[in-house]
C-alpha positions in Angstrom: -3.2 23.7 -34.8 0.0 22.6 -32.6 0.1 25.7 -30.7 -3.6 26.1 -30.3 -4.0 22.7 -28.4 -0.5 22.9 -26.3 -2.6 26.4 -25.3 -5.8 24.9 -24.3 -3.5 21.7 -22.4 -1.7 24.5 -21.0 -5.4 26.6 -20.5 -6.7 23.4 -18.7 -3.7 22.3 -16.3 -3.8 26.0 -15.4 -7.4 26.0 -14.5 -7.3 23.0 -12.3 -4.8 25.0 -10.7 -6.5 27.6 -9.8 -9.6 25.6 -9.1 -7.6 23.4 -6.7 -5.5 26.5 -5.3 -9.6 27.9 -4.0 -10.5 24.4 -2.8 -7.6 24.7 -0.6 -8.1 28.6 0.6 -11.9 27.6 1.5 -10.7 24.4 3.3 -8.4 27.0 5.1 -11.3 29.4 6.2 -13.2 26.2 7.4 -10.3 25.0 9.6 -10.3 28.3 11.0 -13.9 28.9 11.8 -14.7 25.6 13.4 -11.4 25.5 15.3 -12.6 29.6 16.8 -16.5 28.0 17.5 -14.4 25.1 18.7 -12.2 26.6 21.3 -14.7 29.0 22.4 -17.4 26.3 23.1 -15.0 24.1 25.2 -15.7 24.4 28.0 -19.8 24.9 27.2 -19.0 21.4 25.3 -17.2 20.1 29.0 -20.2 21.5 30.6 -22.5 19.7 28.3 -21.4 16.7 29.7 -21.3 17.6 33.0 -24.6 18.5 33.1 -26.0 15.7 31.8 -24.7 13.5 33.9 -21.6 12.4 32.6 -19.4 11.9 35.9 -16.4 9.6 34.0 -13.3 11.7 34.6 -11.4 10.1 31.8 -14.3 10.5 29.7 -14.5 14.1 30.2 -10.9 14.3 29.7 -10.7 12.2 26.2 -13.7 15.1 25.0 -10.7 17.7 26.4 -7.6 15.9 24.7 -10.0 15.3 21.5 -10.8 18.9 21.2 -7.1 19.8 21.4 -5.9 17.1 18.9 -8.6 17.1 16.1 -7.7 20.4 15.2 -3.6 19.9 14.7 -4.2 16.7 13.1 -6.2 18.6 11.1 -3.7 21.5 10.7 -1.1 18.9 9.7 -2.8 17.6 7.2 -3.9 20.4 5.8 -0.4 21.8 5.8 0.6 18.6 3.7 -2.4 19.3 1.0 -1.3 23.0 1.0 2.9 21.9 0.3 1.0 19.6 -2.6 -0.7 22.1 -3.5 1.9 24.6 -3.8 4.0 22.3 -5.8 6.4 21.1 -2.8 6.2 17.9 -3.5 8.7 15.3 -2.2 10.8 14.4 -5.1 9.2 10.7 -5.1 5.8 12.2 -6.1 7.2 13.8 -8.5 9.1 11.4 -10.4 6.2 9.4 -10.4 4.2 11.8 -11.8 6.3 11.9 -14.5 6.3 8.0 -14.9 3.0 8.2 -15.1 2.6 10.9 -18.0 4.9 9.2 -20.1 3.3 6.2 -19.6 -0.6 7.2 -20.3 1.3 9.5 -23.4 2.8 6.1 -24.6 -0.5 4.8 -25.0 
């Protein structure tokens, strides 16, 4: 009985895993198709604007500097899920991970 329920523990830990691990690779395959779309409208997106009367230079460039900086914010924090992911995690995190098993176990 022992073994069996360290296996399904194990079974369980390894399936939230693997369901986290394809969480991330979609998140990764949405990054990269609305940063493509994104990049290849900008200047459509600029034009947009333009068009429809916007005339504000710094407005126009705050759509540019956004357009630029959403995706690497983005791209760092995604980076920083996939290191978590991946089991990279700064030593703090994982102490406390720990600290926090042997706490909930204690109970």
């Amino acid at each position: 009985m022992g073994k069996y329920k360290y296996d399904s523990e194990k079974y369980i830990r390894a399936k939230r895993r693997v369901e986290n691990l394809k969480n991330f690779y979609a998140h990764i395959a949405v990054y990269v198709v609305m940063n493509v779309l994104l990049f290849s409208f900008k200047v459509n997106i600029i034009d947009f604007f333009v068009e429809h009367g916007v005339n504000d230079q710094g407005f126009l460039n705050w759509v540019e500097w956004n357009i630029v900086f959403i995706p690497i914010i983005w791209g760092v924090v995604l980076l920083l899920i996939g290191l978590f992911y991946f089991k990279m995690k700064p030593v703090f995190f994982r102490n406390w991970e720990e600290r926090q098993i042997r706490k909930y176990m204690e109970k």
